[in-house]
N, C-alpha and C positions, 0 to 999 in steps of 0.2 A: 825132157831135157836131154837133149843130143852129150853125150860123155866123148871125151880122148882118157879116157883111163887105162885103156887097153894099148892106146901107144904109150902115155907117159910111164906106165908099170915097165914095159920093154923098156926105154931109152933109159931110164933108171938103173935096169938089171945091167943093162951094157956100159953105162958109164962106170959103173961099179963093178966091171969084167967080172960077174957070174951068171954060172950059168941055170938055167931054168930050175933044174935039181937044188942047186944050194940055196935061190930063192926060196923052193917050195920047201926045204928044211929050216928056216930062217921064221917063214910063218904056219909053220906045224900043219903045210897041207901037201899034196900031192904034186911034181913034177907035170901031169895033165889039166891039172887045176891051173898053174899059170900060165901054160899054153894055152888055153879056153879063156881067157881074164885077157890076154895079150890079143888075142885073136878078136875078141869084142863077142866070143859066142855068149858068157855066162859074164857074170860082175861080182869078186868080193862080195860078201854081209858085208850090210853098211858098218857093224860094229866095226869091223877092221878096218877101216879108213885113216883112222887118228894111230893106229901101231903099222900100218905101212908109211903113209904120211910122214910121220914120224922117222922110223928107219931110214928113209930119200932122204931127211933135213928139208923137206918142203913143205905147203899146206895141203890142208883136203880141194881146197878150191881151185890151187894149182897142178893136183894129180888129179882134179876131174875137170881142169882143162873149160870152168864153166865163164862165160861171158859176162857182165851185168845185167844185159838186157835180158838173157836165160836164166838166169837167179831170178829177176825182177817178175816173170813169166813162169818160173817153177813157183812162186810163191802167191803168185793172183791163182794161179790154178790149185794150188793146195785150200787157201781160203776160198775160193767159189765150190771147190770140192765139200767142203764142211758144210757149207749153207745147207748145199742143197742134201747130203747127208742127213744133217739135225731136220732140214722139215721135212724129209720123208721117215725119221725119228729111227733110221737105220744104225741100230748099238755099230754094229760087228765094223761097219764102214768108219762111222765114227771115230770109233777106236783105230782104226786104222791110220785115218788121218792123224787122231793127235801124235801117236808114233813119231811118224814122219816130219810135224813140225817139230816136236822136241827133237828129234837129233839131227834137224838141218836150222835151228834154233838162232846161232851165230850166222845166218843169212835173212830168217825169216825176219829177226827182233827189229829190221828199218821198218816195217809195217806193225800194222798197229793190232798187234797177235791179240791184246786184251781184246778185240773185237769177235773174236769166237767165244771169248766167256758169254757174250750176248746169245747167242748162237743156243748155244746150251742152255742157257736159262730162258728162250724164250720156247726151248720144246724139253723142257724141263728133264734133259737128258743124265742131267746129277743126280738124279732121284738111281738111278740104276748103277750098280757099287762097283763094276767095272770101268764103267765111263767114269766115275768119281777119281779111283785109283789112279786112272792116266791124266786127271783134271790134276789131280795131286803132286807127280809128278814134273808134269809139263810146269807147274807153280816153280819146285822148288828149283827145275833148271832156269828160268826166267830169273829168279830170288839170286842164281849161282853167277848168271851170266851177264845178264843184263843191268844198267845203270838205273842204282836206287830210285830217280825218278818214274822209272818204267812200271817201278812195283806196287807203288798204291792202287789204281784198277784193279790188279789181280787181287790184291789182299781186298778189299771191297765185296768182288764176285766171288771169292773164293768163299767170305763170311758167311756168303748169302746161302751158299750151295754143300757146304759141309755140312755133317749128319748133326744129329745130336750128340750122337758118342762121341766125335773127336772135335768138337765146336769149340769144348773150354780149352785144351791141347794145342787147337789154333791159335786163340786168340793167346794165349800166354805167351808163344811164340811170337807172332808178328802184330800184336795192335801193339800201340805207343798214345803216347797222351797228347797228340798232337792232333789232327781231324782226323786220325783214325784211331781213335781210344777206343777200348775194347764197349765202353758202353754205346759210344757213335756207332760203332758195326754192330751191335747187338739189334742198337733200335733200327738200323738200314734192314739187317734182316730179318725181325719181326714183322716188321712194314712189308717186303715187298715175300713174304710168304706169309701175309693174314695172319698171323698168328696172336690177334689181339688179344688173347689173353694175357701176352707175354709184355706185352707194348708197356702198360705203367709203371711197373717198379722202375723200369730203365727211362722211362719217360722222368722220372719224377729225380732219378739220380741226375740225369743232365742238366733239370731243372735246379736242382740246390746247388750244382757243381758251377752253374752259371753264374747265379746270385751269390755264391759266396766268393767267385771270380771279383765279381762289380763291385763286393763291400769291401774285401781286401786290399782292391785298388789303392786304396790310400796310403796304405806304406810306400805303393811304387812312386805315386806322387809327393812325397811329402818333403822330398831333395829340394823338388824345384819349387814347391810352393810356400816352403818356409820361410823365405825372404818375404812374405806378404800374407803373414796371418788371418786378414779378415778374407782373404781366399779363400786359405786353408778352415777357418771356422764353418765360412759357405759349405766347403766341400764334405766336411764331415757331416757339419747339420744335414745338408739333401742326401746323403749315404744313411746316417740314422733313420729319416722322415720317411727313405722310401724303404729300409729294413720293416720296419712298423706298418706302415701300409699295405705291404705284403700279407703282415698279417694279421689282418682287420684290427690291430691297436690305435687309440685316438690316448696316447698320453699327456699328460701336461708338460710343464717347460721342468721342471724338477727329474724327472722319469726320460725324457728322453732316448737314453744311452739302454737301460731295461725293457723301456717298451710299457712298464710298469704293473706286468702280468706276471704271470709265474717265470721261473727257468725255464729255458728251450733251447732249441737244438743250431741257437745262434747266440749263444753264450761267449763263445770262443771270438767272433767278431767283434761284438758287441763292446769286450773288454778295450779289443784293440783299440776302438773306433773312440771309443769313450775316453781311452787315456790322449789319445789325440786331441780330441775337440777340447778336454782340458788345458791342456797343452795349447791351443789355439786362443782360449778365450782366456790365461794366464797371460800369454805374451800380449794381446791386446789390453789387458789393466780390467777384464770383466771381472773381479775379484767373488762375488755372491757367486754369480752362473758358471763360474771354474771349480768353485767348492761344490755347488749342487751337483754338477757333472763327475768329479773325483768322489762324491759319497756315492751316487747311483752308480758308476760305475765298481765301486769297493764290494756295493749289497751284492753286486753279480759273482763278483770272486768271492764271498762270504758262503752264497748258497750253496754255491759248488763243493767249496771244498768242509763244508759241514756235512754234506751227504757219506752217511755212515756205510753204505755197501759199499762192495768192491768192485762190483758189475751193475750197470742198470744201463735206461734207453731215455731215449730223449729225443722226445717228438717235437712239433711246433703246432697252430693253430690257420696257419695259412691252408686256405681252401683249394689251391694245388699241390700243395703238399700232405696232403691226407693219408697217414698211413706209412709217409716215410719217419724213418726214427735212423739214430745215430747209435748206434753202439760204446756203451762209455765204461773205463776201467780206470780205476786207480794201480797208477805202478810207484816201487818205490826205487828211486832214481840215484844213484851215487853220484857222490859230487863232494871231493875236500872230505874223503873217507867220510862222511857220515850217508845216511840216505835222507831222501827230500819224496813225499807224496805229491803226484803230479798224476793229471786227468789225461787220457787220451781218450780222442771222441773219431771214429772209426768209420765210415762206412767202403765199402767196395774197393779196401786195399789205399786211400785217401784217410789222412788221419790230421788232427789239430789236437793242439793240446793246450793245456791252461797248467801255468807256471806261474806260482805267485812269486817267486822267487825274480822271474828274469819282470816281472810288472816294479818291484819293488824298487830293482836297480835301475828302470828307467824312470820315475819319479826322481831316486836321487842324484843319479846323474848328470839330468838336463838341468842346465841356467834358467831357461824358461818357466820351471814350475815356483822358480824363489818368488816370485811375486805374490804367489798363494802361502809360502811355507812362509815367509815374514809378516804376514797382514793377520792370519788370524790363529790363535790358539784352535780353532775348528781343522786345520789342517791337519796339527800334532795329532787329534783324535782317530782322525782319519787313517794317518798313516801308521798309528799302534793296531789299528781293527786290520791295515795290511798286511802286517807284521804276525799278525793271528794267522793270517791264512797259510802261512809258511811251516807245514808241518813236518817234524824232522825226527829221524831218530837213531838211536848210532848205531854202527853198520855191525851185523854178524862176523865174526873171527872165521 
């Protein structure tokens, strides 16, 4: 790239009548130094660009006097530089280049710089802890400089090519629970470095994190669909029917909401979904199949909160799911100065929790359930066995 930095550094010093000496006092170098710089023999460290730049009130771009089309051409030749660097698997060059794109960075970023992470990971040049270093770098000036959209590629390739030691360091920092949640990067780079032993637990985390995405859904629905109940009964019923199918359970019309197996590691939904479809088949006048759905659903919060540890796990029976479990604790929760015993069910920094208290309140408070609470003294029953699960006790001084 042809430079005028050696005129613009002169017409600088003159516009600002000093002379070459009090320039070269100014940046802590030699009287012969800016003469050599003015002269076009030698060129500043690029570091000092941005505190001379700076000093003129100008840019680096306008003290090096560079064109578009010379930028446009300083940075195809820096990226065909790299190619052919990584496939002759040359470190020292390598390194050399990424230098030069981080700290011409603010020119290179119109091109699609993530295209050297390819670069590197197809001559697996990350494996080697120097190349890594300047990979690291080069990241967190991109992360500094360039527009958040610019950043998912890098955080991608970057998952892919950190070590093991700072892999969890990364991901704490930049995954997000969006498409690139720390388990999505995990499983990109178990995948595209074989590391299949590593593939299923994360395999099997996106998998519950999806399905319990799908069952959940029905709170987000339930605004628009409550104007039309036999919808909403639809919608719960196929959320139920395909819960259980999941995992090989064939219930009857009574069990539904349970599954009619043991407790499992969809407990926490199940409640949800159950007080719903109550809720659905109340406002429609099914008065029998709105009580069998409020009892199955009650034995779910019964089991739970009758479980005497403080700590246990909670697996499921579905056949992709083999092997995952929830982590579950009882904490005891302040609320109106007493405490209240409440589940949280845990995996991977993702937590649900079972609260007989806030189940309680939404029974009482909807208009919808009066059709079940005036029809049959079996409701009264029901809702003292809810009233059980509510365990409380008064708080420590």
């Amino acid at each position: 790239m042809k430079l005028s930095l050696g005129n613009q550094i002169r017409a600088n010093r003159l516009r600002l009548d000093m002379t070459q000496e009090q320039l070269a006092e100014k940046f802590g170098t030699s009287p012969q130094a800016i003469s050599r710089w003015e002269n076009g023999t030698t060129y500043p460290d690029i570091e000092m660009l941005p505190m001379i730049a700076s000093y003129f009130g100008t840019t680096i771009d306008t003290l090096l006097g560079c064109t578009d089309e010379e930028k446009e051409k300083f940075c195809q030749n820096l990226q065909q530089s790299l190619t052919t660097a990584t496939k002759e698997k040359n470190v020292e060059k390598t390194i050399e280049i990424l230098r030069k794109i981080r700290r011409n960075l603010r020119e290179y970023q119109r091109y699609w710089f993530w295209g050297l992470y390819r670069d590197l990971w197809n001559s697996r040049l990350f494996k080697n802890e120097q190349v890594l270093d300047e990979m690291r770098l080069l990241a967190e000036e991109i992360f500094a400089v360039c527009p958040r959209g610019d950043h998912f590629a890098v955080i991608e390739y970057m998952a892919y090519m950190e070590n093991d030691d700072n892999i969890d360091a990364f991901l704490d920092m930049y995954a997000s629970r969006e498409d690139q949640s720390r388990s999505t990067l995990l499983f990109g780079r178990y995948k595209m470095r074989e590391e299949l032993d590593k593939i299923e637990p994360v395999r099997q985390f996106i998998l519950w994190y999806e399905l319990e995405h799908i069952l959940t859904a029905a709170s987000d629905w339930q605004e628009y669909l409550c104007k039309d109940a036999a919808h909403f009964k639809w919608f719960c019923e196929t959320q139920l029917n395909y819960l259980n199918a999941i995992n090989c359970l064939i219930p009857d019309k009574k069990h539904i909401v349970s599954g009619g197996g043991e407790l499992d590691l969809w407990c926490e939904p199940r409640v949800q979904l159950g007080l719903r479809y109550t809720w659905a088949l109340s406002r429609l006048g099914e008065i029998d199949a709105a009580l069998d759905a409020f009892e199955d659903t009650v034995s779910i919060v019964e089991k739970v909160m009758n479980i005497k540890d403080d700590a246990f796990k909670l697996c499921c029976c579905s056949p992709a799911l083999k092997g995952f479990v929830l982590n579950c604790e009882f904490h005891w929760m302040d609320k109106d100065g007493k405490e209240y015993r409440e589940l949280c069910l845990e995996t991977n920094g993702w937590n649900d929790w079972i609260i007989p208290t806030d189940y309680l309140r939404v029974v009482t408070g909807d208009i919808w359930f009066e059709p079940i609470e005036i029809h049959d003294t079996r409701f009264d029953v029901l809702m003292e066995r809810l009233k059980k699960c509510i365990i409380v006790r008064e708080k420590d001084e």
